[in-house]
N, C-alpha and C positions, 0 to 999 in steps of 0.2 A: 529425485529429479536432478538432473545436471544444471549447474548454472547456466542462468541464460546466455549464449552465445555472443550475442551483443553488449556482454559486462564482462568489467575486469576488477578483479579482486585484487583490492589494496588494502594498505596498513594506513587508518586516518592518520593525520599529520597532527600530532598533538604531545609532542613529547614532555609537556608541564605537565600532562596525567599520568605520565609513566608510560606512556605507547609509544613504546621503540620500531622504528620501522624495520629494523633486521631481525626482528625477531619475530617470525611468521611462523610458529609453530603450531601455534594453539588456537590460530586465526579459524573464523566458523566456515561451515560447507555451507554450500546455499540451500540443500538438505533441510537445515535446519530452520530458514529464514521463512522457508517453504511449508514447513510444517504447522510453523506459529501462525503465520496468516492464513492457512486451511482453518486452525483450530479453534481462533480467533473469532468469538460471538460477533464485537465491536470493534469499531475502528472510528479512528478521530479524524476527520477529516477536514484542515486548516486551511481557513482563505480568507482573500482581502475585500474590503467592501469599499463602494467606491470613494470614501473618504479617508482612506490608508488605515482604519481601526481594521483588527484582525478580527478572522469570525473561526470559533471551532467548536464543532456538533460532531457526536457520537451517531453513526448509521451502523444499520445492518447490510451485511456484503455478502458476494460469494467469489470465494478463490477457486480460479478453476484452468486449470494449463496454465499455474503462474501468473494467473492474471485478476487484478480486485475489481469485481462490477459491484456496483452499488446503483438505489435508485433513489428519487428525488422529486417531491411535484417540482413545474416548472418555475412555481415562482417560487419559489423558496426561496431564502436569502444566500444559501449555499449557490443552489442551482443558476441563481438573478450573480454572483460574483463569478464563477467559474465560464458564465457566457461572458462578459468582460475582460477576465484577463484566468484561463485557467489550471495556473501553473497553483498546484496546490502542494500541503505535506502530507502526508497519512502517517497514522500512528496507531502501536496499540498502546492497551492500558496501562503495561507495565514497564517501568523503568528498571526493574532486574532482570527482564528477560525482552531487551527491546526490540525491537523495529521499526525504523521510520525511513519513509519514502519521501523522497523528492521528486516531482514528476510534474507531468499535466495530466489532468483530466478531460474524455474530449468525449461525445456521447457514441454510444456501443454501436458498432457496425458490424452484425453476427447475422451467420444465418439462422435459418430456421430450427432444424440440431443443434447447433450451440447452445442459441437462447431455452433452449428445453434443457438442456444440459445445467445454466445456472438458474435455471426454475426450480429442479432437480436440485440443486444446492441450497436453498432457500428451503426448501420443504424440509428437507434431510436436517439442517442447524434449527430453521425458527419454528417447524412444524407449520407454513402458514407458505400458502401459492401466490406468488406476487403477483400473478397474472399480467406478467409482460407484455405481454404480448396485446392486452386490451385496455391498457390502465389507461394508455396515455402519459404515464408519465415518463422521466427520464432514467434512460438508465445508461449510466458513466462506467468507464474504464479509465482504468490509470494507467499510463505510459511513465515507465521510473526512467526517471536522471539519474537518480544516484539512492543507494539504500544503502544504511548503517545500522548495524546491530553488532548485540552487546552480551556478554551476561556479569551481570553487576556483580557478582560476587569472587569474578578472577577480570575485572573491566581490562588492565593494562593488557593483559596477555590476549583477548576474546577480540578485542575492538577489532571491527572489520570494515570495509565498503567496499560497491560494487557500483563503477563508472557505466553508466551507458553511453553508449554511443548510437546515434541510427547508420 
């Protein structure tokens, strides 16, 4: 997959780590960002509750045209912060091989084909049909502001991000 059209790949500003912004050699393809969050069981999904304490819960997703849906009863305390203010992070597990998104979460407006498409994804990772379509509950897509990934064991050289813009 080609980076999203609407990102621009930088070198984070962190030169106390050793990431030099002239030196973009080794900086990652979005290939790869794309791949980790296809493969990606879990995802951490961070948000605020209305008392400023931060809240973060592991969901199961599907990545599907570069995009993370995930679902949610209504009231959850995920679901109850993201209808309040729903600018969230996502993360996976791992801090050697990261990925985290900055974005909003806003609830899925697909058609009929798509929604089958990450139903289709749900079966394919959890073996289990979320039945979208009848549940009732919610199901979110993330919109990134900005994604940063890593691989911790060359970090200076790897460190990447990708600006969105609308």
């Amino acid at each position: 997959m080609i980076a999203p059209q609407s990102a621009r790949r930088v070198r984070p500003n962190m030169p106390h780590y050793g990431v030099m912004p002239d030196k973009t050699d080794q900086m990652l393809a979005w290939d790869w960002v794309d791949q980790q969050m296809h493969d990606a069981r879990n995802y951490w999904v961070c948000t605020v509750c209305a008392d400023g304490r931060p809240h973060s819960v592991p969901v199961w997703g599907a990545w599907v045209d570069g995009v993370l849906y995930f679902g949610s009863d209504r009231q959850a305390v995920k679901a109850r912060n993201i209808a309040r203010d729903n600018r969230v992070v996502v993360h996976l597990g791992s801090g050697d091989e990261a990925v985290i998104i900055e974005g909003e979460a806003v609830e899925a407006r697909v058609s009929a084909s798509h929604l089958k498409r990450v139903s289709g994804r749900y079966v394919e990772k959890y073996q289990l049909d979320p039945e979208l379509e009848e549940s009732g509950d919610l199901l979110l897509q993330l919109i990134p502001r900005k994604v940063m990934a890593w691989l911790e064991r060359d970090y200076p050289a790897t460190a990447t991000a990708w600006l969105f813009h609308d």
